[in-house]
C-alpha positions, 0 to 999 in steps of 0.5 A: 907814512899818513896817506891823506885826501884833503881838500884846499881852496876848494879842490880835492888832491892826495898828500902825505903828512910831514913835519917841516922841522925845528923852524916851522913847528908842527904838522905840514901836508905835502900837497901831492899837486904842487910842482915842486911836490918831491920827485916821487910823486911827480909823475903821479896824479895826485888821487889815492887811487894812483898812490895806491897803484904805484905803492904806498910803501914804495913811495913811503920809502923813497919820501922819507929819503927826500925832504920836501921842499917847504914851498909845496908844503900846507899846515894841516890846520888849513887844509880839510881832511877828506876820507883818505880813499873816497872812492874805493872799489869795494869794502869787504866787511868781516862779521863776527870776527872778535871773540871778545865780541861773540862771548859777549853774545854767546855766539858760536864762532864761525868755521869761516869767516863771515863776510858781506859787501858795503857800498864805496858810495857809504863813505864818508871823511873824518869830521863828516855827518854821520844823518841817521833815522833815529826811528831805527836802532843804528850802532858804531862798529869800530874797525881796523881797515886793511887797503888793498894794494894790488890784483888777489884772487885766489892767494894763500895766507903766507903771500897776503903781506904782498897785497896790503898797501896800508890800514885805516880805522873805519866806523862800519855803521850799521842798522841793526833792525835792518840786519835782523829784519832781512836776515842780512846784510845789504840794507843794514850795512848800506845806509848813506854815510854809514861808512866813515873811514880816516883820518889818513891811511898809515902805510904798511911798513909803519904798523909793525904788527895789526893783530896788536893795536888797541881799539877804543871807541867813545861816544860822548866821552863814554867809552863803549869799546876797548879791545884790540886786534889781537881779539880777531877770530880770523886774522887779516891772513885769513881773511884776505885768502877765504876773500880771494878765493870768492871774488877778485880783490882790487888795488884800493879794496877795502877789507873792514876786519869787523869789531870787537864787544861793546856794540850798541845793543850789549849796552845796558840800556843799548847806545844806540846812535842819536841826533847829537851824539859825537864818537871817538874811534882810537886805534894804536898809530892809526890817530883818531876818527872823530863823526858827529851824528845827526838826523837825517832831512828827507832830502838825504835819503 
């Protein structure tokens, strides 16, 4: 099932996408704070965070087992989505994690992955600003997003299906002068508004296999990535077992699985983002995460 954080009459609440069927047409949320919202979810409050602690896939079972009443049930074109998980513990970034990207740049795979930490202050929502200093070389980086669902630290590879809860695509926004300047990653990764994560968050039982999605990106519509997870250098298995092993993972963590070729620099000339600019990421029964870029005002910084 679509997981989603939106926004309606000016409050912030949790719902799940859901079609009312033949008499009402199209897409409906069901709003997780209604008071006749589906038995499941009555005795949760209505955030991600407490969807994510009680169960994405639990709740995605026994929803599908009762139709929601249409009274506690909004059109999805009234209501605003906000980044699905607003307000994540921590986001663990992959770098160079697809082979397709590293022979683009005749880079030696790594032995281990290679991982740094973003601010969950990064994220925004789908139809959110990415504001950048056009002064500075900014690329996209389309990603797979996995959702942690519950405690790891120090799990093997065959257990790690246990921990993940969901997927949703994330843009890891990322300042590429920085990265090189520093010889590092915390300012490059950690700009405001670098972290556009959406539309909704696609339980686990949904995605049959995530090392078999197609990835794209357009900006403009130019398309600038087109790949798929199966290109991942290491897996989501191997990812979350080296990550654990280095630092406790969090219900509602956010591992990002890193990005496939055709960032912006391998562009001839380089797609780096510009005031104006308009991107499109599409991965397979994830739905699309559409940002428009702008500049930033000194006030945003």
């Amino acid at each position: 099932m679509r997981f989603v954080t939106f926004e309606h009459d000016g409050v912030a609440r949790a719902g799940v996408i859901a079609k009312a069927g033949r008499r009402r047409p199209g897409d409906y949320v069901i709003d997780g704070a209604h008071p006749l919202r589906p038995a499941p979810l009555r005795d949760l409050k209505p955030t991600m965070q407490d969807w994510i602690g009680y169960g994405l896939q639990a709740l995605s079972v026994a929803l599908r087992a009762e139709p929601p009443a249409d009274s506690c049930l909004l059109p999805l074109a009234d209501v605003k989505l906000l980044a699905p998980l607003p307000d994540p513990g921590k986001i663990v970034g992959a770098a160079f994690n697809y082979r397709d990207g590293l022979a683009q740049i005749n880079r030696a795979p790594s032995p281990q992955p290679v991982i740094f930490i973003k601010s969950a202050s990064t994220i925004i929502g789908p139809a959110d600003v990415i504001k950048i200093d056009p002064d500075n070389r900014i690329t996209y980086e389309a990603e797979l997003a996995v959702i942690i669902g519950k405690q790891a630290l120090k799990i093997s590879r065959q257990d790690v299906a246990d921990y993940v809860c969901g997927y949703a695509i994330f843009n890891d926004v990322s300042v590429t002068n920085y990265v090189k300047q520093d010889g590092g990653f915390v300012r490059g990764k950690n700009q405001r508004t670098s972290g556009p994560l959406g539309p909704w968050i696609v339980s686990v039982d949904d995605i049959s296999d995530p090392h078999d999605l197609a990835v794209t990106l357009d900006a403009d519509g130019i398309r600038l990535q087109d790949s798929n997870t199966s290109q991942m250098l290491f897996r989501i298995d191997e990812l979350i077992e080296y990550i654990s092993a280095q630092m406790p993972l969090e219900p509602g963590d956010i591992i990002a699985t890193g990005t496939p070729a055709g960032v912006a620099a391998t562009h001839e000339p380089p797609a780096w983002l510009a005031p104006g600019m308009s991107l499109s990421i599409c991965i397979d029964h994830l739905g699309e995460l559409r940002n428009q870029v702008e500049k930033e005002c000194p006030h945003d910084r």
